[in-house]
C-alpha positions as CSV (number, residue, x, y, z in Angstrom):
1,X,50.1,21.2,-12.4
2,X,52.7,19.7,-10.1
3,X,51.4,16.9,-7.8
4,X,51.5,17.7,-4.0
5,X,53.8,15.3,-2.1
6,X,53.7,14.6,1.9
7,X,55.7,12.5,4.1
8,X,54.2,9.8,6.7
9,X,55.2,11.2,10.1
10,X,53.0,7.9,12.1
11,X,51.6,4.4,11.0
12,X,48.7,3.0,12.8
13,X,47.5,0.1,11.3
14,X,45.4,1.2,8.1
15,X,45.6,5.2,9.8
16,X,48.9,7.5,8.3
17,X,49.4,10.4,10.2
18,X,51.1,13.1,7.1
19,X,52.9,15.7,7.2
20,X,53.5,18.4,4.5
21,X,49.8,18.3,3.3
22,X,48.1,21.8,3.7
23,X,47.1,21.5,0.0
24,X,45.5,18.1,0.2
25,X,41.8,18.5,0.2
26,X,39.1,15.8,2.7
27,X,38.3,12.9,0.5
28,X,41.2,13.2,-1.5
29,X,42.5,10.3,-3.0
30,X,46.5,9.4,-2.5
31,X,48.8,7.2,-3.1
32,X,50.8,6.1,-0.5
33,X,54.7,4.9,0.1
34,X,56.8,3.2,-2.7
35,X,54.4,0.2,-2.8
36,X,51.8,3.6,-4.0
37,X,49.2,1.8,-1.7
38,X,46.0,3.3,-2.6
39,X,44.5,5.9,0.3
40,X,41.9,8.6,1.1
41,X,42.3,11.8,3.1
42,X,40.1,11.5,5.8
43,X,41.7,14.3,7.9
44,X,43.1,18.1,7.7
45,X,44.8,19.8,10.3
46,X,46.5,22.6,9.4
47,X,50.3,21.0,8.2
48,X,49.3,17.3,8.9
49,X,47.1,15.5,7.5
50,X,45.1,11.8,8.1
51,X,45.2,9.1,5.3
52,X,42.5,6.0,5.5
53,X,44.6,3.3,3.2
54,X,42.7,0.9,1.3
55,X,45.3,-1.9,1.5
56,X,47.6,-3.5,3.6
57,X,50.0,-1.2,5.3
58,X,52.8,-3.6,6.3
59,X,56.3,-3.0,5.1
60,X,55.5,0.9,4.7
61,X,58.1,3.1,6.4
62,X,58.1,6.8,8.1
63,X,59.6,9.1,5.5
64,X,58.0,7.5,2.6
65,X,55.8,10.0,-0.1
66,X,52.2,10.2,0.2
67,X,51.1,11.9,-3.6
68,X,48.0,13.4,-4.2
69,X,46.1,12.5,-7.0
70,X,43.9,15.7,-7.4
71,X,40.6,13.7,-7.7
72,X,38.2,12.4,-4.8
73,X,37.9,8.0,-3.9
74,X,36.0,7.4,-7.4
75,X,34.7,4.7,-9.7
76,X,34.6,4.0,-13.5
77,X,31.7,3.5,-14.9
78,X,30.7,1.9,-18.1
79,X,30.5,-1.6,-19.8
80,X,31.8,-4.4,-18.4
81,X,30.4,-4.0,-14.4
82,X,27.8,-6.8,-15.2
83,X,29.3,-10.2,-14.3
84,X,32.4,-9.4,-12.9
85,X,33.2,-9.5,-9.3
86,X,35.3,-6.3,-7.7
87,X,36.7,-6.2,-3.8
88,X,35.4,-2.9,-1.9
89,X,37.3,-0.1,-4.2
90,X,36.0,-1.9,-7.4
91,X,39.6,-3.9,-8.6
92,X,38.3,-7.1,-10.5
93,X,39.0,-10.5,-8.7
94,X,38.7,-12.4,-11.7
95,X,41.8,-10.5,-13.4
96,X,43.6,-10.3,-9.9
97,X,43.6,-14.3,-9.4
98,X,44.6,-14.6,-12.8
99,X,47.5,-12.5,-12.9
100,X,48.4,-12.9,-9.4
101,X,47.2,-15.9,-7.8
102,X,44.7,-16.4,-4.9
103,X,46.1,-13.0,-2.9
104,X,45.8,-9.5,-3.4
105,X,49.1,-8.0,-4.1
106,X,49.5,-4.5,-2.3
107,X,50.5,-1.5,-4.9
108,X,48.7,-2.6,-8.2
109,X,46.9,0.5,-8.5
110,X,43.2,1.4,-8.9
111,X,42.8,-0.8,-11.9
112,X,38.7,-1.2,-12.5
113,X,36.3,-2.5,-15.5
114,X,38.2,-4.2,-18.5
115,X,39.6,-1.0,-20.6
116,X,40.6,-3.2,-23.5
117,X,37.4,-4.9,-24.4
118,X,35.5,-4.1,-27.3
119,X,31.7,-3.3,-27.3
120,X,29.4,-2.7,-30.0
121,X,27.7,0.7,-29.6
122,X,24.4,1.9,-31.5
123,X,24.3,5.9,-31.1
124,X,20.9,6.8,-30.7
125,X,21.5,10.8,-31.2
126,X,22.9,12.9,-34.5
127,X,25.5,15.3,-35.0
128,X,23.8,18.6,-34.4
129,X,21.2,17.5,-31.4
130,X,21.6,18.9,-28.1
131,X,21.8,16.9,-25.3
132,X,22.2,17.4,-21.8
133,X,23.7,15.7,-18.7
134,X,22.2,12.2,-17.7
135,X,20.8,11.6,-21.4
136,X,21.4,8.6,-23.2
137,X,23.3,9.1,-26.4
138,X,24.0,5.4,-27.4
139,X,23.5,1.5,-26.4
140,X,25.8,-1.1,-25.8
141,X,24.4,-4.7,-25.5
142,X,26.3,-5.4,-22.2
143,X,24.9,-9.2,-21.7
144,X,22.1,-11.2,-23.5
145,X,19.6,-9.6,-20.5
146,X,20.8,-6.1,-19.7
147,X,21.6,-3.5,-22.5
148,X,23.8,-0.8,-21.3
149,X,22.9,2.8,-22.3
150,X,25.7,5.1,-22.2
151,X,24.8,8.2,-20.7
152,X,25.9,11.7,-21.2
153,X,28.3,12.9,-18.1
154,X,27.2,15.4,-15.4
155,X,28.1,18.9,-16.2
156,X,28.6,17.8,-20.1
157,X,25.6,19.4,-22.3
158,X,25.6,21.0,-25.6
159,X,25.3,20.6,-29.3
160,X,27.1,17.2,-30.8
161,X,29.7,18.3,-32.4
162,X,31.3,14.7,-33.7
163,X,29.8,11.4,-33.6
164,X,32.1,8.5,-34.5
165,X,30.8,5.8,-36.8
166,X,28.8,2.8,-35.8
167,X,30.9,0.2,-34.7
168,X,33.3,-2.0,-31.9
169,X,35.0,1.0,-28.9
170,X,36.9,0.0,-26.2
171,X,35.5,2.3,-23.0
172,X,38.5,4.5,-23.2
173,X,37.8,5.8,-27.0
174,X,36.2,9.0,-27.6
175,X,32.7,8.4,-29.0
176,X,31.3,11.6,-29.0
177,X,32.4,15.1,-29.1
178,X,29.5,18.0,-27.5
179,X,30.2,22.0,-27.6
180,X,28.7,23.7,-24.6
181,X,27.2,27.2,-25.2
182,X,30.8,29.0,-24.3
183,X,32.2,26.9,-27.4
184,X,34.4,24.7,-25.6
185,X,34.6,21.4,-26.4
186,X,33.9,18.7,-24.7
187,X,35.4,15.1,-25.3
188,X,32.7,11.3,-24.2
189,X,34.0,8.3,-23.8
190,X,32.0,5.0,-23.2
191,X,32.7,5.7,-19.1
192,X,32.5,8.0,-16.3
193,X,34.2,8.2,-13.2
194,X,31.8,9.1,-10.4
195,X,33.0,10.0,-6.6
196,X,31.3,7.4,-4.4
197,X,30.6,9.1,-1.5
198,X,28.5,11.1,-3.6
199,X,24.9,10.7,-4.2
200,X,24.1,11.4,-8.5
201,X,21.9,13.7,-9.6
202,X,17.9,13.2,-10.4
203,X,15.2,15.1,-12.1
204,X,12.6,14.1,-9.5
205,X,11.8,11.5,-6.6
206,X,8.6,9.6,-7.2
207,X,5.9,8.1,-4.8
208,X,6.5,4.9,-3.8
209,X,3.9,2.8,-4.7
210,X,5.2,-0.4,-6.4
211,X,5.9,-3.7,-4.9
212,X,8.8,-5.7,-5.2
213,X,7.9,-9.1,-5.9
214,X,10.4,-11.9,-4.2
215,X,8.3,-14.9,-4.3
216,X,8.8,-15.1,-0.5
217,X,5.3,-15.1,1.1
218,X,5.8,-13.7,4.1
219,X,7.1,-10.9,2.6
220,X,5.0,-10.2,-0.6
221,X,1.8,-10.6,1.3
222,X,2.5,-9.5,4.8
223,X,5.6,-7.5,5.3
224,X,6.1,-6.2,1.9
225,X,9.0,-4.5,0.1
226,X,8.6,-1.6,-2.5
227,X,10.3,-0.4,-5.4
228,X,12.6,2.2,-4.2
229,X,12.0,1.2,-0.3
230,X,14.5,0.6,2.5
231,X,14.7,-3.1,4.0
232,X,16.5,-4.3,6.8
233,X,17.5,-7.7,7.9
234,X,18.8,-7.9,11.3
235,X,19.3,-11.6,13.0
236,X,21.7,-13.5,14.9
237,X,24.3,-16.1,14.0
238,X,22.5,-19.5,11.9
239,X,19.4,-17.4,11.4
240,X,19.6,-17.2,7.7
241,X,20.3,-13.5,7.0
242,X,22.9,-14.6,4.0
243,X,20.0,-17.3,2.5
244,X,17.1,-14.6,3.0
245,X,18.8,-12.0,0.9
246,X,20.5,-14.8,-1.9
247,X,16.7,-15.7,-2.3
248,X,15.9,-11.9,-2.5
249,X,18.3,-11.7,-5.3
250,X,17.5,-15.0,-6.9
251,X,13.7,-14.2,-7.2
252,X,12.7,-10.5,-6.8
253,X,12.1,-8.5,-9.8
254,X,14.6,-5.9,-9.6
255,X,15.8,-5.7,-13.3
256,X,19.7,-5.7,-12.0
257,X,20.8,-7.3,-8.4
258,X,24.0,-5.6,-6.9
259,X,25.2,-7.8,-4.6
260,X,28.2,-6.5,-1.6
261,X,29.3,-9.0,0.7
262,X,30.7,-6.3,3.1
263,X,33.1,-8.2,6.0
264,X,31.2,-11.5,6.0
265,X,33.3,-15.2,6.1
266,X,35.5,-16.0,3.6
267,X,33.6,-19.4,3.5
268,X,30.0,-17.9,2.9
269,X,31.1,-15.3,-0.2
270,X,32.6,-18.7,-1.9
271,X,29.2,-20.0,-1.7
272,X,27.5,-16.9,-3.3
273,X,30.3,-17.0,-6.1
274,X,29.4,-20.8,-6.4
275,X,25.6,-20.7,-6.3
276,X,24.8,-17.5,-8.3
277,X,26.6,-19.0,-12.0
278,X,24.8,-22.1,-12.2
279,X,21.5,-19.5,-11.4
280,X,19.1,-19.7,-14.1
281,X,17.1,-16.3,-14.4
282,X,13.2,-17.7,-14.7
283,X,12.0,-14.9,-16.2
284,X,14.4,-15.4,-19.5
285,X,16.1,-19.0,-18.7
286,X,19.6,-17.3,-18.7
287,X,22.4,-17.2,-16.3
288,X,21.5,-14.8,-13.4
289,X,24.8,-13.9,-13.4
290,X,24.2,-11.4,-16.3
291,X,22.4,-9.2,-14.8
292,X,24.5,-9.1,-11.2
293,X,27.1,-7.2,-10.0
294,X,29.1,-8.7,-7.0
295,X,31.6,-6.8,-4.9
296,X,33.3,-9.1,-1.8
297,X,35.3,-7.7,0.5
298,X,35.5,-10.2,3.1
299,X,36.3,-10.4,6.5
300,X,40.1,-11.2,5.8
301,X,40.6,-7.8,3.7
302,X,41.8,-4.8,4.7
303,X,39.3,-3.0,7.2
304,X,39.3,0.2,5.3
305,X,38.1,-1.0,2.1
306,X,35.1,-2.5,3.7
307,X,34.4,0.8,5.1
308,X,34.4,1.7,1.1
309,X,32.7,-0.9,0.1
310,X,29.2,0.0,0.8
311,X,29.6,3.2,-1.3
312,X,30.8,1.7,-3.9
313,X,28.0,-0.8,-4.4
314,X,25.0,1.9,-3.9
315,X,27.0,3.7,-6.6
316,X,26.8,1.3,-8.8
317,X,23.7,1.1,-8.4
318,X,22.3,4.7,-8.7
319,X,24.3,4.6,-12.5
320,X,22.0,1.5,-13.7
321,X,19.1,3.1,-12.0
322,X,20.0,6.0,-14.3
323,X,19.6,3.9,-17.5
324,X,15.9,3.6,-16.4
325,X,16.2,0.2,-14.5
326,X,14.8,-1.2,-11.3
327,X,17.8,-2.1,-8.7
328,X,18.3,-3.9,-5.8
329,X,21.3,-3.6,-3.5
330,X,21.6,-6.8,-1.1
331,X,24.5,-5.4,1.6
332,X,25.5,-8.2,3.8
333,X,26.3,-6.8,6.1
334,X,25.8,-3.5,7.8
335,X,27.1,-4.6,10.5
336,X,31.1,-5.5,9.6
337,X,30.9,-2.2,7.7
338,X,30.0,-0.3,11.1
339,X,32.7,-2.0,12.6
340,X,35.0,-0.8,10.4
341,X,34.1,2.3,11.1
342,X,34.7,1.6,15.0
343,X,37.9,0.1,14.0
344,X,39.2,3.2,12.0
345,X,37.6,5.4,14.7
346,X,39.4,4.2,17.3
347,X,42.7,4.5,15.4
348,X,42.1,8.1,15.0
349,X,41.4,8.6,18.5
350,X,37.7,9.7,18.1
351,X,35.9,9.9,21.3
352,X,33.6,6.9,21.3
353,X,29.9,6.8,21.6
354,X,27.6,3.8,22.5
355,X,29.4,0.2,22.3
356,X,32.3,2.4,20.7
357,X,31.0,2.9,17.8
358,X,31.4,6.6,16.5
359,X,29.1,9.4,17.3
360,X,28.4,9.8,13.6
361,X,27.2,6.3,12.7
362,X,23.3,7.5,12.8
363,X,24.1,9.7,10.3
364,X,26.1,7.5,8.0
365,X,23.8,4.9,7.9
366,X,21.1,7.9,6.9
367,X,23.3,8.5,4.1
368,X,23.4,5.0,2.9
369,X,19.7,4.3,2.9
370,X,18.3,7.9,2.0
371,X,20.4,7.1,-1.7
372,X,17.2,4.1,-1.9
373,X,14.3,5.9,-4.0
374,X,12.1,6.0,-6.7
375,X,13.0,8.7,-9.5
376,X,12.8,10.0,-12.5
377,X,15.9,9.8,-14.3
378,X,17.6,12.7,-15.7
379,X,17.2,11.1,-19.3
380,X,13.2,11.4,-18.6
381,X,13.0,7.6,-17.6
382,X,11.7,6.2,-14.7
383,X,14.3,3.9,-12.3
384,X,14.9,2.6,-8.6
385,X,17.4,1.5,-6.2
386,X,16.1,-0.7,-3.3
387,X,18.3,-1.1,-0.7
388,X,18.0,-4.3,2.1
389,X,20.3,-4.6,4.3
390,X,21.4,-7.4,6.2
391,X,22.3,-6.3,10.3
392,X,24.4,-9.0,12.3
393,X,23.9,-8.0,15.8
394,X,26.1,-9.8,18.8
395,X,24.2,-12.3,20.3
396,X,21.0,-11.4,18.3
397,X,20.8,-8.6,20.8
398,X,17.9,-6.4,18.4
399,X,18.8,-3.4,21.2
400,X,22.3,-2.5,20.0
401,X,23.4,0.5,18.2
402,X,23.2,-0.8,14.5
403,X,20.1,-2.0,15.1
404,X,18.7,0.3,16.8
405,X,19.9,3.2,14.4
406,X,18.9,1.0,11.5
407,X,15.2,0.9,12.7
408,X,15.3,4.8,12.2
409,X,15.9,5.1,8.5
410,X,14.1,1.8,7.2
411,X,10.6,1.0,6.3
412,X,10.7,-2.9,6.7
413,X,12.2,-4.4,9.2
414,X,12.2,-8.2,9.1
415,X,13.3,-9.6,12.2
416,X,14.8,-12.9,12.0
417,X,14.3,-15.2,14.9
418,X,16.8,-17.6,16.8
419,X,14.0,-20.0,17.9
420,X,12.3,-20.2,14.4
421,X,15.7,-21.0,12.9
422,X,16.5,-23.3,15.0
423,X,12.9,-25.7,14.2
424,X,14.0,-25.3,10.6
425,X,11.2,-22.7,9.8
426,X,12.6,-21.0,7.2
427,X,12.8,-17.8,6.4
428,X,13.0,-17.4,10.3
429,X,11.0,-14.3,10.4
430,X,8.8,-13.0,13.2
431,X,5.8,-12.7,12.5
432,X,5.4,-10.4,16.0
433,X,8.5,-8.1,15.7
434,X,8.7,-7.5,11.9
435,X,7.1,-4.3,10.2
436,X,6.6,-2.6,7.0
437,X,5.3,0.7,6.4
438,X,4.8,0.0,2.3
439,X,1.6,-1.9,3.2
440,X,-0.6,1.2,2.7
441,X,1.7,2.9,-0.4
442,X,1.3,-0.2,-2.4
443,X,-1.9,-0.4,-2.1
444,X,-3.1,0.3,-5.3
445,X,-0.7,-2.2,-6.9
446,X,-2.5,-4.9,-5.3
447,X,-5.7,-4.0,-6.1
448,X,-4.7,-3.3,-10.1
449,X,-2.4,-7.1,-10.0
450,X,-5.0,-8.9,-8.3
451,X,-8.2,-6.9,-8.2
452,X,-8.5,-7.9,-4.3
453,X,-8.4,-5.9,-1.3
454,X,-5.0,-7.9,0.3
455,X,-4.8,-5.5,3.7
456,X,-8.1,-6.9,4.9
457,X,-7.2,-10.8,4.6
458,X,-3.8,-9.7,6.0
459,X,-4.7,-7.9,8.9
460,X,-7.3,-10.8,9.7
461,X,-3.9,-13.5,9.5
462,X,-1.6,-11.3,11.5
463,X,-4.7,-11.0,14.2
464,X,-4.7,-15.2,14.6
465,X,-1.5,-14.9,15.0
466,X,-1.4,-12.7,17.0
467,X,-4.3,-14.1,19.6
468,X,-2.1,-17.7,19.1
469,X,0.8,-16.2,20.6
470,X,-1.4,-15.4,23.7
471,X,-3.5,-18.2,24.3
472,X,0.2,-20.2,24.3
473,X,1.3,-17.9,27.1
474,X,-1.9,-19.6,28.9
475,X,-1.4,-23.0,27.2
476,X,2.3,-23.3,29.2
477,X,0.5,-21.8,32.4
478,X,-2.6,-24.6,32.3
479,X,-3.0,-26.5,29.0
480,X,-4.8,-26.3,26.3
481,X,-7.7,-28.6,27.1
482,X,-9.3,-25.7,29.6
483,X,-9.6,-23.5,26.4
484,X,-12.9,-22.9,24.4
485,X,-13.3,-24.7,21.3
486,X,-13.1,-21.3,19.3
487,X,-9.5,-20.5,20.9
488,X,-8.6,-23.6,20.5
489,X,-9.3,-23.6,16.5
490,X,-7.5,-20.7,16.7
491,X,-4.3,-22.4,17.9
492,X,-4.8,-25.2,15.1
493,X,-5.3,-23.0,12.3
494,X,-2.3,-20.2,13.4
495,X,0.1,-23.7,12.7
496,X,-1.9,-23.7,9.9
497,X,-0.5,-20.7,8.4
498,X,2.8,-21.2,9.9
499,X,3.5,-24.4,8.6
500,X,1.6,-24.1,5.2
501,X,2.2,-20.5,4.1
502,X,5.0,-18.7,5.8
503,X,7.4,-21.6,6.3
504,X,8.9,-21.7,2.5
505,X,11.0,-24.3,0.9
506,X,14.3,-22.3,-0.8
507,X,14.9,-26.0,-2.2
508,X,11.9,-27.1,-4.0
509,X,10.9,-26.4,-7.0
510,X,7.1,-25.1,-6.5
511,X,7.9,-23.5,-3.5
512,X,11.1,-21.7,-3.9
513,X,9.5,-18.9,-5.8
514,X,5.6,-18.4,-5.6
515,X,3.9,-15.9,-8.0
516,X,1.5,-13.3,-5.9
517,X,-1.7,-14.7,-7.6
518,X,-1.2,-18.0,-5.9
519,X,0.4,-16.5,-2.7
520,X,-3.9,-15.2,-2.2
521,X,-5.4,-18.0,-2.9
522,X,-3.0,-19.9,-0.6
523,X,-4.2,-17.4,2.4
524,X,-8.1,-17.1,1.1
525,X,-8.1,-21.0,1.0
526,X,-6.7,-21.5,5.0
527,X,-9.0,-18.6,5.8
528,X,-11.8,-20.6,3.9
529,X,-10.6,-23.1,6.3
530,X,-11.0,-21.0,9.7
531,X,-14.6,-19.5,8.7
532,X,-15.6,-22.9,7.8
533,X,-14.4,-24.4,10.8
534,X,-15.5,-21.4,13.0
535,X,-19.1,-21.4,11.8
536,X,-19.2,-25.4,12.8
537,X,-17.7,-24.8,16.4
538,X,-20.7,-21.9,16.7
539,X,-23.1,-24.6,16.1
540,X,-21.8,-26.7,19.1
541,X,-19.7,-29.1,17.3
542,X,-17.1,-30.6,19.3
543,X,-13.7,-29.1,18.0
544,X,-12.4,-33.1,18.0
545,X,-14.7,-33.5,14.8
546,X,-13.9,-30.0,13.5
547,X,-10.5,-30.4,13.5
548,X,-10.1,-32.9,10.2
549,X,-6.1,-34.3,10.6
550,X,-6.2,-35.2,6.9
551,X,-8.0,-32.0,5.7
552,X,-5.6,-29.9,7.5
553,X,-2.3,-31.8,6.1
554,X,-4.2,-31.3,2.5
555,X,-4.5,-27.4,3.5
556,X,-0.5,-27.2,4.6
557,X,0.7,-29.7,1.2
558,X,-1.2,-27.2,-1.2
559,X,2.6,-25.5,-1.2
560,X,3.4,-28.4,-3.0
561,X,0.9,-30.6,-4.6
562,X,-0.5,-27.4,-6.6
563,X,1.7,-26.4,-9.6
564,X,2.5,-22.8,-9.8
565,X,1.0,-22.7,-13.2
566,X,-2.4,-24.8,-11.9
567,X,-3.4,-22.0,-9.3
568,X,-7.1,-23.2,-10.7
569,X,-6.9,-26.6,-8.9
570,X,-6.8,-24.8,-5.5
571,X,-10.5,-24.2,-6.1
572,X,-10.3,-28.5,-5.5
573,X,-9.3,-27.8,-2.4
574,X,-11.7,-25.1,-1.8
575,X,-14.7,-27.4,-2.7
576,X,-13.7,-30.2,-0.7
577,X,-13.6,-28.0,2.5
578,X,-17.3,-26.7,2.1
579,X,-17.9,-30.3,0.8
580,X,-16.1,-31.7,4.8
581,X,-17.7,-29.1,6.6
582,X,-21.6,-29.1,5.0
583,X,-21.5,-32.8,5.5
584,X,-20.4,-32.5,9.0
585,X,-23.0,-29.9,9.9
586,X,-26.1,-32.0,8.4
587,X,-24.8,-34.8,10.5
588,X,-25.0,-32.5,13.6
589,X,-28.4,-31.1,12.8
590,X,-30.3,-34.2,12.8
C-alpha cells in the first residue's frame, strides 16, 4: 500500500496547516518535512489537514512532505520500560545523551525501549493451549523486583501453534505463533504497540476498597488514598507539591511507580533523576529505581509533546496493571499539560473558554483520571492504576479552571497551603480544605489491618481542629486568656496534633515513613492525652497545672524517640500520662 503524502501549506509554531490530506485519518501519526519531525493529525477538513508536531519545527519550510504512517500516536510495549527514562512520546534520554549529547536532535525518529537487548523468557503455556487476548503466555525477569509477564496482544487468540525454545529473545523475535479459529496465523513478539490516547481493555472494574499506604500520616489516617482512586495535589509555588508526590512514590505501596514530570523546571526533574537512584526500596533493600518508570518532558521541550506526555505515562501504566500489579502514576503537573493545551489551542484558532483554556479541558481531564481503577485483568488477575496528580495553580488561586475542573473527577483533594509552607510544616496540607471520599470505601481495610474502628478517632481529631480554627478567629479578636479552660485545652492540644502527628519529617529516618499500626497509636496516645486532660479541667483544675510543658513535648517527640519497630514502648508514654494526670487529680481532691 502506497503511503499518502501532503504538502505544508502554513507553519505556526508546533501547528502545520496540510494540504493534499483527504486520506489522512484524526490521530494519525506523520512524519513531517525532510528532518521527518514526528507529528499527529489533529485536524480534517475536507483537502487540508492540521498536524500537532512533537518536535521542534524550526528550519521546516512550505512545500516540504508530510507522510502518513498508517498507524495512530502509539507506544511499544515490552521489556526494558523499567529504569529507563523516556521524554513525552517515549524516546529514551539515556541513549539520546549518549549518542547525541545533552540536546534532543530533531528528526531521529520514534525510536523507544532497547530492541537489541536480550531477555531471558520462561513460557508458561504449550503448544496446543488456547489462549486469548490479555493472557500471559511467558515471564521475563525484567529487574531483581519486578518480573515482566508478556501478555498475549488484543485481538490475538487461538490455539499455539509454535512456541520457540526456552531461552535469551530480543523484543523484536517472534516467540510465539497462535491460529485463530479462521486458520490464519498469527505471529507474538515480546512487545506490543498500544495507541495512547486509548484506554486498554478489562474484564471487570472492582470496588474500591483498599488503601494505599504512603507512610504520610495525614494522609493514611485522615485523608486517605485508595488503590485504584484519583488524587489531586493542587498548591502554589514553594508549597511542596514536587516533595509530596517524590515521598508518594518513595513510600506508598504501589508495586510499580510511574513517574511524568509533565512541563515542570528543568532544575527540579534533575533532582528527581538524582534522588530516585541512590533510593533504596524498604520493602526489599534494592534500588527503587527498578521498579520506576520516569518520563520528563520539561518545561524547555517542545509544547506538544507535553501535551503527549500524560498519555503516554497512564499507558504505561494500564500495561503493568495488566500483569496483575498495583500502579501509581505521580503527574507533575496537570497544570503545564493544560497549558499546552491552551497553547496549541490558540494556535488553531479555537474559540477560547475560561482563562483561555479550551472548552474541552473538563472533558480531557475526565479522560485522564476515569483510566484510574481497580480491575480485574483480562488474564484473570487482579491490578490497579492510581492516579495523583499534582495542579500548579497561578498564585495558588484554588478557583481557577484546572482546579476547579480537577475537583470534579477526583476523590482526594489535598490542598496544600502557602502559610503552612511557609512555618516549615511540612507536608503543607490543610487540614480545613482537603477531602477524601475513600474514608468510608476503605473501611473494612482498616478494620481487617488494625482491628480498630479508625473513622471514629478521626472524625474526633478533625473536630479539635476544627473548633481550634474558631476559637483563633476569637483569640486575634480578644485573647486567649478570656476563654474557658476546656477551649483553651483545646487550643493546646490541636498544636498537639499539628506539631506531633501531621507535621512529618521527609528527612529522618523514623519519621520519613511511618507504618499505619504506629500512625493509631500516635493519634490514640494524644487523644489519651485530651480525655485525660479534659476530665482534670471538669474537676476544676486550673488549665496552668493541666497543661504539663514537659508532658506535652514528650507527646509531640514520640515521632522520634519511638522506633518504628518499638510501637510497644508508646504504651510508656501512655502510662506516664494516666500516671501525671491521677497524681494531679488526688492532689486536687484533698
Amino acid at each position: 500500500m502506497s503511503k499518502l503524502i501532503g504538502e505544508i501549506q502554513m507553519i505556526n509554531g508546533p501547528v502545520i496547516l496540510g494540504k493534499n490530506m483527504t486520506g489522512f485519518k484524526m490521530r494519525e501519526m506523520v512524519m513531517v518535512g525532510t528532518k521527518k519531525l514526528i507529528g499527529e493529525v489533529i485536524a480534517v477538513d475536507g483537502d487540508f489537514g492540521t498536524v500537532q508536531v512533537y518536535e521542534e519545527t524550526e528550519g521546516v519550510k512550505r512545500g516540504e512532505e508530510i507522510i502518513s504512517t498508517g498507524k495512530p500516536l502509539s507506544l511499544k510495549l515490552g521489556p526494558g520500560m523499567l529504569s529507563n527514562m523516556f521524554d513525552g512520546i517515549q524516546r529514551p534520554l539515556k541513549r539520546i545523551r549518549d549518542e547525541h549529547g545533552s540536546f534532543i536532535p530533531e528528526g531521529i525518529g520514534l525510536i523507544s525501549i532497547d530492541e537489541e537487548a536480550l531477555w531471558e523468557v520462561e513460557f508458561t503455556v504449550a503448544v496446543g493451549d488456547y489462549v486469548k487476548q490479555g493472557h500471559i503466555f511467558g515471564k521475563v525477569e525484567e529487574t531483581p523486583l519486578i518480573t515482566h509477564k508478556l501478555l498475549v496482544p488484543i485481538g490475538v487468540e487461538g490455539k499455539i501453534s509454535w512456541l520457540a525454545a526456552p531461552g535469551k529473545y530480543n523484543i523484536n523475535h517472534v516467540v510465539m505463533k497462535v491460529k485463530d479459529l479462521k486458520g490464519e496465523e498469527h505471529e507474538v513478539m515480546m512487545h506490543q504497540e498500544w495507541p495512547v490516547r486509548v484506554q486498554r481493555p478489562v474484564d471487570e472494574r472492582l470496588q474500591i476498597d483498599k488503601l494505599l499506604i504512603t507512610g504520610q500520616r495525614v494522609l493514611d489516617i485522615f485523608f486517605p488514598i485508595a488503590k485504584g482512586g484519583t488524587a489531586a495535589i493542587p498548591g502554589g509555588f514553594g508549597t511542596g507539591k514536587t516533595m509530596t508526590q517524590h515521598q508518594l512514590a518513595k513510600w506508598s505501596d504501589a508495586d510499580i511507580i510511574v513517574y511524568v514530570g509533565c512541563g515542570e523546571r528543568g532544575n527540579e526533574m534533575t533532582e528527581v533523576l538524582e534522588d530516585f537512584p541512590k533510593l533504596i526500596d524498604p520493602k526489599s533493600d534494592r534500588p527503587i529505581m527498578e521498579r520506576t518508570v520516569l518520563i520528563a518532558n520539561t518545561s524547555n521541550m517542545p509544547v506538544a509533546a507535553r501535551e503527549a506526555s500524560i498519555y503516554t505515562g497512564i499507558t504505561m501504566a494500564e500495561y503493568f496493571r495488566d500483569m496483575g500489579y498495583n500502579v501509581a502514576i505521580m503527574a507533575d503537573s496537570t497544570s503545564r499539560w493544560a497549558e499546552a493545551l491552551r497553547e496549541i489551542s490558540g494556535r488553531l484558532e479555537e474559540m477560547p473558554a475560561e482563562e483561555g483554556y479550551p472548552a474541552y479541558l473538563p472533558s480531557r481531564l475526565a479522560q485522564f483520571y476515569e483510566r484510574a481503577g481497580y480491575v480485574k485483568t483480562l488474564s484473570g488477575e487482579e491490578g490497579s492504576v492510581t492516579i495523583i496528580g499534582a495542579v500548579s495553580p497561578a498564585g495558588g488561586d484554588f478557583s481557577e479552571p484546572v482546579t476547579e475542573n480537577t475537583k470534579r473527577f477526583v476523590n482526594v483533594f489535598l490542598g496544600l497551603d502557602r502559610e503552612l509552607a511557609y512555618s516549615r510544616h511540612y507536608p503543607a496540607i490543610n487540614w480545613l480544605t482537603s477531602y477524601s471520599g475513600y474514608s468510608d470505601m476503605i473501611k473494612k481495610f482498616y478494620e481487617k489491618e488494625l482491628n480498630e474502628d479508625i473513622e471514629g478517632i478521626r472524625s474526633r481529631m478533625l473536630n479539635l481542629l476544627y473548633d481550634e480554627s474558631r476559637l483563633l478567629e476569637i483569640v486575634l479578636l480578644v485573647g486567649e486568656d478570656v476563654l474557658p479552660d476546656d477551649q483553651r485545652l483545646i487550643l493546646e492540644v490541636a498544636r498537639v496534633i499539628k506539631i506531633g502527628f501531621l507535621q512529618q519529617n521527609a528527612f529522618h529516618k523514623e519519621d520519613t515513613f511511618v507504618p499505619l499500626k504506629k500512625q493509631l497509636e500516635m493519634l490514640k496516645t494524644i487523644e489519651l492525652l485530651y480525655n485525660r486532660g479534659l476530665q482534670a479541667v471538669k474537676k476544676g483544675i486550673p488549665i496552668s497545672r493541666v497543661r504539663n510543658a514537659e508532658l506535652y513535648e514528650e507527646v509531640i517527640k514520640m515521632k522520634y524517640s519511638i522506633p518504628n519497630e518499638e510501637i510497644e514502648k508508646i504504651q510508656g508514654l501512655n502510662t506516664m500520662i494516666n500516671e501525671f494526670y491521677n497524681q494531679l487529680e488526688s492532689e486536687y481532691s484533698k
